[in-house]
PAZA-124339 format. One record per residue (C-alpha): residue in one letter; residue number from 1; y negated, x, z negated. Coordinates in pm, 1 decimal. Each point is the difference from the previous one (the first is absolute). Last residue first. Example, Ala and Ser with C-alpha at 12.3 -4.5 7.8 and 13.67 -1.06 7.14 Angstrom:
% PAZA-124339
<atom S 2 <106.0 1367.0 -714.0>>
<atom A 1 <344.0 -137.0 -66.0>>
% end
This chain:
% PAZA-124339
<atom X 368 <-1064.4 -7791.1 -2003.2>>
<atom X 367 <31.4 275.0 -247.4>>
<atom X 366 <314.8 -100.2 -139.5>>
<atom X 365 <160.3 12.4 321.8>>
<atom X 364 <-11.4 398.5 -26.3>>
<atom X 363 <338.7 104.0 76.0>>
<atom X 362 <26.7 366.5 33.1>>
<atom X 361 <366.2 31.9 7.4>>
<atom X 360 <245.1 -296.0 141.3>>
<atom X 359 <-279.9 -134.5 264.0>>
<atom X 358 <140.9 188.0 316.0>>
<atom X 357 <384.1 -63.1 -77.3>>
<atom X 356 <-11.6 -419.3 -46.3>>
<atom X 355 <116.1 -117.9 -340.3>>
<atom X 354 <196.1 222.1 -258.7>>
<atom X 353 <202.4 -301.1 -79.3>>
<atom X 352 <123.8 -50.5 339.4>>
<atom X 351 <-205.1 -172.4 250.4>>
<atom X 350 <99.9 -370.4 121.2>>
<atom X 349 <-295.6 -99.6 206.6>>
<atom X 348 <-54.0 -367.2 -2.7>>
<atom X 347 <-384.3 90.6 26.7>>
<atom X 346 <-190.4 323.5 12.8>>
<atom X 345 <-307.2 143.9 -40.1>>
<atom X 344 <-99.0 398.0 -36.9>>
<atom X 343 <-360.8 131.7 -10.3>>
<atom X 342 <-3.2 380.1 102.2>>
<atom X 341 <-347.4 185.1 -68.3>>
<atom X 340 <-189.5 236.3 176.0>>
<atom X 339 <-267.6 170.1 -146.1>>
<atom X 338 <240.5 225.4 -225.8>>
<atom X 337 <265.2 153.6 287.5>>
<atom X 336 <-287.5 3.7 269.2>>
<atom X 335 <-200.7 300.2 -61.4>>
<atom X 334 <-184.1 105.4 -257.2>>
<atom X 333 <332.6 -44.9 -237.9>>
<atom X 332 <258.8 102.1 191.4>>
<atom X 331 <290.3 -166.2 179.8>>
<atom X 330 <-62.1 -124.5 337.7>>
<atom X 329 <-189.1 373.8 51.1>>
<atom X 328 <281.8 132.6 -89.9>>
<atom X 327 <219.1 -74.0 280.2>>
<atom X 326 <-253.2 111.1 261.8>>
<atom X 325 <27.6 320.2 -194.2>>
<atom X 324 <384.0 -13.3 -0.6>>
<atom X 323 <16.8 -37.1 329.2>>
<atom X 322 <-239.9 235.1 88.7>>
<atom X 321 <194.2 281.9 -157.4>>
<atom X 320 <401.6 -77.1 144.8>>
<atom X 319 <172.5 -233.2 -202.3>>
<atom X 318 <320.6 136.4 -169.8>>
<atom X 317 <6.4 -235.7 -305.5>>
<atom X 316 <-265.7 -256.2 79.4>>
<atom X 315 <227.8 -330.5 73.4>>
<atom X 314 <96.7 62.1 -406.9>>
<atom X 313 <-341.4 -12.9 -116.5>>
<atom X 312 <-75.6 -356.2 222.7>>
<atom X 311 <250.2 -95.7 -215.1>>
<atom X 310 <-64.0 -342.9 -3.1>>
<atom X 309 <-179.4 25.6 -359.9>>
<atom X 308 <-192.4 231.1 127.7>>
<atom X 307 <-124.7 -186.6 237.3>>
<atom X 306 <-67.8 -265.1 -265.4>>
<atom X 305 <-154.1 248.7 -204.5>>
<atom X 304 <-306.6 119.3 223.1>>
<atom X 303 <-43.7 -362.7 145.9>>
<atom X 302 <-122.4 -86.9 -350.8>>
<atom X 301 <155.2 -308.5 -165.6>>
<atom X 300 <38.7 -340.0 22.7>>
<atom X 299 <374.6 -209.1 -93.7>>
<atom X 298 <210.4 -271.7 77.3>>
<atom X 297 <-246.1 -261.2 -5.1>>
<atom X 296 <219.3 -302.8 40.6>>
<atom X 295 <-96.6 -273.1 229.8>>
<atom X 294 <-91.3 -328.7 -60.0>>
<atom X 293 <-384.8 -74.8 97.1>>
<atom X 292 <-109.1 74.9 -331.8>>
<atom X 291 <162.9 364.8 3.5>>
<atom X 290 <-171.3 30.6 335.8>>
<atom X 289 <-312.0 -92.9 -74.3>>
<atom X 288 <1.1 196.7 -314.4>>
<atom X 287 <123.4 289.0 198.5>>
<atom X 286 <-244.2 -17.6 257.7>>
<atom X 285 <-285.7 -24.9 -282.6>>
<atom X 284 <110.4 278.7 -196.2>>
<atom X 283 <11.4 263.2 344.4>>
<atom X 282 <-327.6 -62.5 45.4>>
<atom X 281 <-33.8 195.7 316.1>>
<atom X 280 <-195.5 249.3 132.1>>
<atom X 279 <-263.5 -127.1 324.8>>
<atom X 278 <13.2 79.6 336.0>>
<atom X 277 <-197.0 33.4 330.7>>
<atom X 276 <104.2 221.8 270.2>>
<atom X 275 <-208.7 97.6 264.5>>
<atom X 274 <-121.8 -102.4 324.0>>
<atom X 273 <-7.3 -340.1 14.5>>
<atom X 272 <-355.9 -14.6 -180.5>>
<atom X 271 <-164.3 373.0 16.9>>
<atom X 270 <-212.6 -59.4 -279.8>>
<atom X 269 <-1.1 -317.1 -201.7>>
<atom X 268 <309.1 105.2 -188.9>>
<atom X 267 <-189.0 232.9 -223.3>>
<atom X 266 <145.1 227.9 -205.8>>
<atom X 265 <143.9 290.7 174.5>>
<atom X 264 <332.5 195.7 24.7>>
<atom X 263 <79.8 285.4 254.1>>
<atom X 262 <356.1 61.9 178.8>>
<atom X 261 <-160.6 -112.9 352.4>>
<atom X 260 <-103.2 -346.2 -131.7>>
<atom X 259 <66.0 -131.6 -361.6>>
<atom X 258 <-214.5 -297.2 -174.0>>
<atom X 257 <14.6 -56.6 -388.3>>
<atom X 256 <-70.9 -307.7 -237.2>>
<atom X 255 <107.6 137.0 -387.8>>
<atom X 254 <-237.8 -217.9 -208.5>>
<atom X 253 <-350.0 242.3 -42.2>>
<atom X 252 <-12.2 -117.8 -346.7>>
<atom X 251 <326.2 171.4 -100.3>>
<atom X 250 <-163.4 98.2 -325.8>>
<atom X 249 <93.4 -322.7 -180.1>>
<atom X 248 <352.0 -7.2 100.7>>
<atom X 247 <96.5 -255.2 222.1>>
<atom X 246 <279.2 161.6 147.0>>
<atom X 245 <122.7 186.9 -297.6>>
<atom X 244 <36.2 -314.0 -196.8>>
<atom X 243 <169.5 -125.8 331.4>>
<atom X 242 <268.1 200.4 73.1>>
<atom X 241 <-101.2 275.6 287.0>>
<atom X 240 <11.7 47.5 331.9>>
<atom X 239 <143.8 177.9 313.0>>
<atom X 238 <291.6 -106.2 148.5>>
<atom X 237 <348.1 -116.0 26.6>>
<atom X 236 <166.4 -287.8 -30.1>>
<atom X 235 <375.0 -94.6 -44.0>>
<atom X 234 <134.7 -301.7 84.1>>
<atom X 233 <339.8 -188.6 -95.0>>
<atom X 232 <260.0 -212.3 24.1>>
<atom X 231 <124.8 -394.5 60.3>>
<atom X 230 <-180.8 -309.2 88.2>>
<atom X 229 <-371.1 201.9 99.6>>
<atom X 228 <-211.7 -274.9 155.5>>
<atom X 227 <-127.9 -166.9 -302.7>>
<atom X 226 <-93.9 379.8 -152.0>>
<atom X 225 <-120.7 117.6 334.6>>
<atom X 224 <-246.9 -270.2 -64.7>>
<atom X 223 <-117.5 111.6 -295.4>>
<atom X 222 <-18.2 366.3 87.3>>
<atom X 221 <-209.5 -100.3 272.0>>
<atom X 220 <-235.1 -212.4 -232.4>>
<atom X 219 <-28.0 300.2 -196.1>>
<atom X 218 <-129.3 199.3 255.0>>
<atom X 217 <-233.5 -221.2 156.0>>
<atom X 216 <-159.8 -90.6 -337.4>>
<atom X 215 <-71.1 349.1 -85.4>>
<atom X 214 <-327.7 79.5 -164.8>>
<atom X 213 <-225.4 328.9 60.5>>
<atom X 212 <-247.2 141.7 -179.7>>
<atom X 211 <-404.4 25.1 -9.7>>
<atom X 210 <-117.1 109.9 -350.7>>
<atom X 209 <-402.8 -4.3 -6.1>>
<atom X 208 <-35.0 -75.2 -348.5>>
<atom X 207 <327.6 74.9 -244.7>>
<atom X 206 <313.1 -210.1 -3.8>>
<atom X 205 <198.5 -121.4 -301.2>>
<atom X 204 <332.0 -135.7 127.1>>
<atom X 203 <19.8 -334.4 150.4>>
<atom X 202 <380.6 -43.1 -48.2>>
<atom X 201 <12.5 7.0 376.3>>
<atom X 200 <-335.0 59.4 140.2>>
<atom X 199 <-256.6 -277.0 67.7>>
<atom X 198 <-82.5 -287.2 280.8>>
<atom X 197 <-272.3 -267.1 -86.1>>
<atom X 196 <-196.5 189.3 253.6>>
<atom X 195 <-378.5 35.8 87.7>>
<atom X 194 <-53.1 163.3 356.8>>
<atom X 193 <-54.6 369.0 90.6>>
<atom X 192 <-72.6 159.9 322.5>>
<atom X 191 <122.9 361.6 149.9>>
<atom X 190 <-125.8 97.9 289.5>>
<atom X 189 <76.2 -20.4 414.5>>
<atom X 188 <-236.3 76.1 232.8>>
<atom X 187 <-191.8 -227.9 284.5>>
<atom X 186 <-326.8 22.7 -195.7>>
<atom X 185 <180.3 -85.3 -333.2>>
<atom X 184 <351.3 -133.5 19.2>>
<atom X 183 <210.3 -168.1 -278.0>>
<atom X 182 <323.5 133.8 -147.4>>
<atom X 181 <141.9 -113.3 -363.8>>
<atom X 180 <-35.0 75.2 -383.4>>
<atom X 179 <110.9 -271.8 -224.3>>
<atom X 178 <-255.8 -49.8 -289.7>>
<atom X 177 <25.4 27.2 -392.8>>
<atom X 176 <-261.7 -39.3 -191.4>>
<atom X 175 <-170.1 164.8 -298.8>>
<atom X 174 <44.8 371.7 44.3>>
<atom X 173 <-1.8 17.3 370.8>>
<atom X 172 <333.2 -74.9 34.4>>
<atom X 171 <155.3 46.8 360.2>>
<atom X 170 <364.2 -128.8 125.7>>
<atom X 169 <158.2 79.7 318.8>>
<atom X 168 <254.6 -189.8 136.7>>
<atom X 167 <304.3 198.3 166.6>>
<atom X 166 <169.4 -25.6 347.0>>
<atom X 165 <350.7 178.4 -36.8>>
<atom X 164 <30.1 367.2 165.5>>
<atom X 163 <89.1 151.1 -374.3>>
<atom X 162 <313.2 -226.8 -20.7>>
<atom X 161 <155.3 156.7 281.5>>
<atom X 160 <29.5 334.4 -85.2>>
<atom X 159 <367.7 -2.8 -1.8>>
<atom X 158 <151.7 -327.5 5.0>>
<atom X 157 <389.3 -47.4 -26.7>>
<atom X 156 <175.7 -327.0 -40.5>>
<atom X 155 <392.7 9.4 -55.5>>
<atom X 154 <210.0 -283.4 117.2>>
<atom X 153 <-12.3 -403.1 24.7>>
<atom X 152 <-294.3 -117.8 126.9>>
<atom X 151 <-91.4 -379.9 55.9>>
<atom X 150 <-299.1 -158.9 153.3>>
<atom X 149 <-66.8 296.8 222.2>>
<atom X 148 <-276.5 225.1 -76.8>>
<atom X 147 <-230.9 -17.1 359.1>>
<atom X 146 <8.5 160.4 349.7>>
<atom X 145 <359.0 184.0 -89.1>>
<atom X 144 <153.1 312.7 205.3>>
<atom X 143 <326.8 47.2 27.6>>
<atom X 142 <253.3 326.9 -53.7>>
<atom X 141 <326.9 10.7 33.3>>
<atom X 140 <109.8 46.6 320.3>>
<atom X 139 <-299.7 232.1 94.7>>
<atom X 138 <124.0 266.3 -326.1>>
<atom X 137 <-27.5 320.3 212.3>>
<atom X 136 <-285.2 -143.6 174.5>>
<atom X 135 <-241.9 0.2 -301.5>>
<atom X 134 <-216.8 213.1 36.2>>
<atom X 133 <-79.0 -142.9 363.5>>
<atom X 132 <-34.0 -320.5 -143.1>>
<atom X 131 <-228.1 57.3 -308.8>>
<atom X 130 <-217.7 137.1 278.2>>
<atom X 129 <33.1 -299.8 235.7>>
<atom X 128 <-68.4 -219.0 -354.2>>
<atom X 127 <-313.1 162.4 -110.5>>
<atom X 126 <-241.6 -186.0 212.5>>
<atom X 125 <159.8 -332.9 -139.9>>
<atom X 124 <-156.6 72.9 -355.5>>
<atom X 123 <75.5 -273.5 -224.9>>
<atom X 122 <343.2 168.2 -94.8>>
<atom X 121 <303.7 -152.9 -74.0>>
<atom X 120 <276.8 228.7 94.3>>
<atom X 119 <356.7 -121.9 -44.4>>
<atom X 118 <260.9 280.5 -62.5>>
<atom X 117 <355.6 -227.9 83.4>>
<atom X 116 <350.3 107.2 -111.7>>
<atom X 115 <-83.5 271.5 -254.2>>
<atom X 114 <329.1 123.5 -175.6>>
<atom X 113 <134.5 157.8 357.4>>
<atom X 112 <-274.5 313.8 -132.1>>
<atom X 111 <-218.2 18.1 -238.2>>
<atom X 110 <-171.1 349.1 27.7>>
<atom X 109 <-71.4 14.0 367.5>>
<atom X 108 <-78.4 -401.3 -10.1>>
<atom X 107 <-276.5 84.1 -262.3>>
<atom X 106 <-116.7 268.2 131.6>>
<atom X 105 <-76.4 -143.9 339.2>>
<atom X 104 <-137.3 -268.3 -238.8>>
<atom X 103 <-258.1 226.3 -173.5>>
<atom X 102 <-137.7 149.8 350.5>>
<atom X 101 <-13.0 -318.0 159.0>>
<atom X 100 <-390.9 133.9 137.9>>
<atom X 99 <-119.7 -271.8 -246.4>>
<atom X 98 <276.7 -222.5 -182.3>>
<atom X 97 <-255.1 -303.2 -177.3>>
<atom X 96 <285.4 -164.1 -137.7>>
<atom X 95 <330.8 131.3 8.1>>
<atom X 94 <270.1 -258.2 -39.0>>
<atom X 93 <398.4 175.6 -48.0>>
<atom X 92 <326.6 -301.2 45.7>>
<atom X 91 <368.3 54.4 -90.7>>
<atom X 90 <-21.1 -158.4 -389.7>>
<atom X 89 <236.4 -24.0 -295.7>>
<atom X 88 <-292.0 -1.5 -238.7>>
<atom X 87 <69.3 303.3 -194.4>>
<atom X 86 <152.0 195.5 311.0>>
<atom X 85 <-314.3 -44.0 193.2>>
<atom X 84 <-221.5 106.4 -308.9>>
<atom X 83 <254.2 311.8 -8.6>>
<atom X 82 <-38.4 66.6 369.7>>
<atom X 81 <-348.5 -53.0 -35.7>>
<atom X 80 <-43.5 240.5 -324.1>>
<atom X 79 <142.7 317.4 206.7>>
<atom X 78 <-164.4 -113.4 305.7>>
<atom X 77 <-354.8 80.5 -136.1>>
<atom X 76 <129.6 336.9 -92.2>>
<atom X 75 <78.1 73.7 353.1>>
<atom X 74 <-315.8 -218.3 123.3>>
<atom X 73 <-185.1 293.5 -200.0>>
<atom X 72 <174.9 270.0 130.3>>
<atom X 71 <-111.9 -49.6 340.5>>
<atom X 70 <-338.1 163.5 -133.0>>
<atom X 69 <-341.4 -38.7 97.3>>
<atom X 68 <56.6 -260.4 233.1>>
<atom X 67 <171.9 -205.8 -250.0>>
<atom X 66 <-248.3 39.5 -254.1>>
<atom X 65 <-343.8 -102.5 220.5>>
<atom X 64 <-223.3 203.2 153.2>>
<atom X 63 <-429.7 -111.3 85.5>>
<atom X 62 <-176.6 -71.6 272.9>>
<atom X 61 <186.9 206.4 314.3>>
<atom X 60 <-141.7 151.8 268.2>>
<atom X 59 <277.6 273.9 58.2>>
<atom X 58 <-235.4 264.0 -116.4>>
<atom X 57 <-125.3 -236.2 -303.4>>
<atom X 56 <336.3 75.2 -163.1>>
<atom X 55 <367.9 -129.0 -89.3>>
<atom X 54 <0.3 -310.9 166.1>>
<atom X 53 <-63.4 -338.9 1.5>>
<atom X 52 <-280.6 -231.8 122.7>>
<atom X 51 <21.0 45.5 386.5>>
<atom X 50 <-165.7 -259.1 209.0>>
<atom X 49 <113.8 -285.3 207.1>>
<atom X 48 <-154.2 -269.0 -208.9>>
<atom X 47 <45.6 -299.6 -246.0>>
<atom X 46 <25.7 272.2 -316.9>>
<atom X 45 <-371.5 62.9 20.6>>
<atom X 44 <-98.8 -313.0 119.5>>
<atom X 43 <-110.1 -85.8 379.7>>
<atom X 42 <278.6 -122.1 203.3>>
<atom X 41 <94.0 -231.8 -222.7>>
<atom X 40 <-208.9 -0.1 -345.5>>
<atom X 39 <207.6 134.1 -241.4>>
<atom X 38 <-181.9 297.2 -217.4>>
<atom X 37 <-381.8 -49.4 66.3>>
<atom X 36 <89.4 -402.0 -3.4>>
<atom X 35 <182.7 6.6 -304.9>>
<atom X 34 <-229.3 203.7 -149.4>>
<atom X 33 <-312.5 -245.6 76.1>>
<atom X 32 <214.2 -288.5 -123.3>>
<atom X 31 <108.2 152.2 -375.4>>
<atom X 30 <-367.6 120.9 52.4>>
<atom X 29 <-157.0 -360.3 -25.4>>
<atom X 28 <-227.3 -56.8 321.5>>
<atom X 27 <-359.7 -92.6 -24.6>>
<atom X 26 <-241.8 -146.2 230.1>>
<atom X 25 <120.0 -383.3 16.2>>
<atom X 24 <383.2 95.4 76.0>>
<atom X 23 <-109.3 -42.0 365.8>>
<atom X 22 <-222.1 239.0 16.1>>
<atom X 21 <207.1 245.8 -193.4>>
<atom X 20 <314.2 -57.1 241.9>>
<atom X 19 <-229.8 81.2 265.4>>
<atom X 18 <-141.1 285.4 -131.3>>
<atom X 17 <375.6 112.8 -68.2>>
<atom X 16 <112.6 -23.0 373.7>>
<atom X 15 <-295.4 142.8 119.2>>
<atom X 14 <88.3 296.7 -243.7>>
<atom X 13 <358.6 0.0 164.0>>
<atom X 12 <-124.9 7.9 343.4>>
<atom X 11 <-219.3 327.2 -91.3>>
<atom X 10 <298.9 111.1 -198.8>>
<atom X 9 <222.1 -7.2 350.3>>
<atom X 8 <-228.7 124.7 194.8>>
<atom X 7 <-39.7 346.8 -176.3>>
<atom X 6 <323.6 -13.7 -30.6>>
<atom X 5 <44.0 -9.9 412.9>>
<atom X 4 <-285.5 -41.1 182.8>>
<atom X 3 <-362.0 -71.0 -94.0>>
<atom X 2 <-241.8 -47.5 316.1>>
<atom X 1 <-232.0 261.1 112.3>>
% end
């Protein structure tokens, strides 16, 4: 009996991989391998016609994100985009990485006339009939983007979009450091190690056996939204930590995570293509490499306070019972509201003294 279907699909995509081993001399780096699992056309995890999003396994969905949890998160959102808007005297909302559309149907709902174009740039071309459909309402305004223009002016929005970003993997054994990548044994894929001149940001003290993550893919994004970005801002959020806390001692394991039918696992070398891979984020290192690429960190703090600070309270009063429980679950601690962080750039914004709404209380730049 022949393959069909997903089945298929992540038999082609393994071929895919062994090939790209063979012909990287036997051993692929993981920023490659993940990009590959994740993108490949056709074939990744993102690249196909599969559903990713939703609120449970029933609906056969991978994992739920905060905008499909609650509409009341792109409400609050929208409360520090028309300000950021305002600030830089800008018309013009960029989501990247927009999923089901969920977050900019709320968006447009919440903003109004003061959002001339929503423009979608998302690597994912699967996605973009369903981002379509949600999106009707808003047809005449909305676009969608192959690749980051050469010049934004506007408000940037990504919301668990960092996370998805090919990492490196690092591995010290005590002695050495090596950079851990994908080989094949017997037809199967395994982890392989090669020496490495590569080490972790301020090369903190690291105990035998760590493996962790680095993020050159990441950073080099936010550096080049940085040259592209003349006049506003961006706001990021997702799950992560500042980089002290990243690279803690007893985080040996690093933070590499897979998702498939609402359940989390640790090794991406199972089930290739069909679940997510993702990594937290070093939320230091983006804003250093934004900050030296020119734009102003406006602010970082926990997801938790930012929606607070938008008055995500206020859009509560009179909510029926599961609202409110969907609701809370972006604010508490176990759930999303302290994981999650909010990392705020900008550039030839004009905010008031007070600076932007979401980042007023709670601030914790000085972390980063």
């Amino acid at each position: 009996m022949h393959p069909t279907g997903a089945e298929s699909l992540s038999a082609q995509l393994h071929s895919r991989l062994c090939a790209a081993i063979a012909e990287n001399g036997g051993w692929l780096p993981f920023d490659r391998y993940m990009a590959m699992a994740l993108y490949e056309p056709g074939l990744g995890y993102y690249a196909r016609d599969s559903r990713q999003f939703g609120s449970g396994p029933a609906c056969g969905s991978d994992f739920i994100t905060a905008p499909v949890l609650s509409p009341l998160f792109g409400q609050a959102l929208a409360v520090q985009v028309a300000q950021a808007l305002d600030a830089s005297d800008t018309h013009d909302v960029y989501e990247f990485g927009a999923g089901t559309g969920a977050l900019a149907a709320q968006l447009l709902g919440a903003l109004g006339e003061c959002v001339q174009r929503y423009r979608i740039v998302d690597l994912s071309g699967t996605l973009r009939e369903l981002q379509a459909q949600t999106l009707a309402p808003w047809a005449g305004r909305v676009e969608w983007l192959d690749s980051l223009p050469d010049a934004l002016q506007g408000v940037i929005v990504g919301n668990e979009v960092l996370d998805a970003m090919p990492v490196q993997l690092l591995h010290f054994d005590g002695t050495a450091w090596f950079e851990r990548g994908v080989a094949l044994h017997e037809g199967r894929l395994t982890w392989a190690d090669l020496p490495t001149d590569l080490r972790l940001p301020g090369e903190p003290p690291v105990l035998p056996g760590t493996v962790t993550e680095i993020h050159p893919q990441a950073e080099a994004f936010i550096r080049t939204l940085a040259a592209r970005l003349q006049r506003g801002a961006a706001f990021f959020i997702d799950y992560g930590f500042p980089e002290a806390e990243y690279y803690h001692p007893q985080r040996q394991g690093g933070t590499l995570m897979c998702h498939r039918l609402h359940q989390a696992d640790d090794n991406p070398l199972v089930d290739v293509g069909d679940k997510d891979i993702t990594a937290h984020v070093n939320f230091s290192g983006l804003a250093l490499a934004g900050q030296d690429a020119g734009l102003d960190v406006l602010g970082y703090t926990t997801q938790a306070h930012f929606l607070m600070n938008c008055g995500l309270l206020d859009l509560l009063q009179g909510a029926d019972v599961r609202t409110v429980a969907n609701a809370q679950k972006l604010l508490t601690e176990h759930e999303m509201g302290e994981l999650f962080k909010v990392l705020g750039f900008g550039k030839a914004c004009r905010f008031d003294a007070a600076g932007p709404v979401g980042l007023r209380r709670g601030d914790r730049s000085h972390t980063l």
